[in-house]
C-alpha positions as CSV (number, residue, x, y, z in Angstrom):
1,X,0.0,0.0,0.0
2,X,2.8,2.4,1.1
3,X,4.7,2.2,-2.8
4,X,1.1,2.8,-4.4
5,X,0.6,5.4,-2.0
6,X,3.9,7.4,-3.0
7,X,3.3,6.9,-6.7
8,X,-0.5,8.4,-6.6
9,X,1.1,11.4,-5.0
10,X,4.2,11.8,-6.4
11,X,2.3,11.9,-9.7
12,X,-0.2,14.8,-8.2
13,X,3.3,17.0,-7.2
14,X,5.8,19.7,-8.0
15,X,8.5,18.3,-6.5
16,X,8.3,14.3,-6.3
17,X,11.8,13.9,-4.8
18,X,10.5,15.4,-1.5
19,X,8.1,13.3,-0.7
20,X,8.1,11.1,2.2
21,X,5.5,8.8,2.8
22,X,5.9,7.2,6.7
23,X,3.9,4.2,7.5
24,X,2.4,3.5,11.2
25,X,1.1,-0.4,11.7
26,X,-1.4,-0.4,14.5
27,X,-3.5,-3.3,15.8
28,X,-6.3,-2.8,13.6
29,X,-5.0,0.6,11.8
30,X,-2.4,1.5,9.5
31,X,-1.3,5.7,9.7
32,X,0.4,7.1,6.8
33,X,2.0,10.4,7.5
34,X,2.8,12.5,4.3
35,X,5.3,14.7,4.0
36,X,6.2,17.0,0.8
37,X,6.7,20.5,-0.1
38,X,4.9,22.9,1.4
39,X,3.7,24.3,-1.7
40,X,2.3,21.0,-3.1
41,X,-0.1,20.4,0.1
42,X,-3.5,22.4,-1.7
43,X,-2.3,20.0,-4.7
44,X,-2.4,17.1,-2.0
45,X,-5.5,18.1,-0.4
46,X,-7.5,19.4,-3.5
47,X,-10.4,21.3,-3.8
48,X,-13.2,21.0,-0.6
49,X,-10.7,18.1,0.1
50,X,-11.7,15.6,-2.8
51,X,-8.4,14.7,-3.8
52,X,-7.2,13.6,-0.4
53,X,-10.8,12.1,-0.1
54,X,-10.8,9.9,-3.0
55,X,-7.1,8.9,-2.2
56,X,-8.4,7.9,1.4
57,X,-11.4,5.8,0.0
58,X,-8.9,3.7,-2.3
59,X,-6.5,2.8,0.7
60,X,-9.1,2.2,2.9
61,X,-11.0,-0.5,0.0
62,X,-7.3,-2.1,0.2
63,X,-7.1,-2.0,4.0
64,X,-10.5,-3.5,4.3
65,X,-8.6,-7.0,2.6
66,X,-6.7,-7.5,5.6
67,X,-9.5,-6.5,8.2
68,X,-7.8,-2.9,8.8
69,X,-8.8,0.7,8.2
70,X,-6.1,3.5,6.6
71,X,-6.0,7.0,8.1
72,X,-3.5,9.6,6.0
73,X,-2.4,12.3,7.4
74,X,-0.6,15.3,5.3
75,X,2.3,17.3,7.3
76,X,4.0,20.2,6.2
């Protein structure tokens, strides 16, 4: 999930190289904390947050498979 993850957004970006994508295992949670330029968060995020919604709904439809949910969060 992680390397599909960093290809979806490094394809929405500016500046792929500085993108970090950091993944947190929980018991029945995975967290992935994004990290990138500060410019490309709105491109991230989109507009009303659809972007960032529809990437959410796609890890969470490949979470599900293993019995887990996916959270992202986006850090500046």
């Amino acid at each position: 999930m992680k390397q599909i993850l960093e290809s979806i957004i490094k394809s929405l970006v500016d500046a792929p190289n500085e993108v970090q994508v950091i993944e947190v295992n929980g018991e029945k949670t995975i967290i992935f904390e994004l990290r990138c330029n500060a410019k490309d968060v709105g491109k991230i995020i989109g507009k009303n947050g659809k972007t960032v919604g529809a990437i959410r709904t796609l890890l969470n439809s490949m979470a599900a498979k293993q019995g887990r949910k996916a959270m992202i969060e986006v850090v500046d």
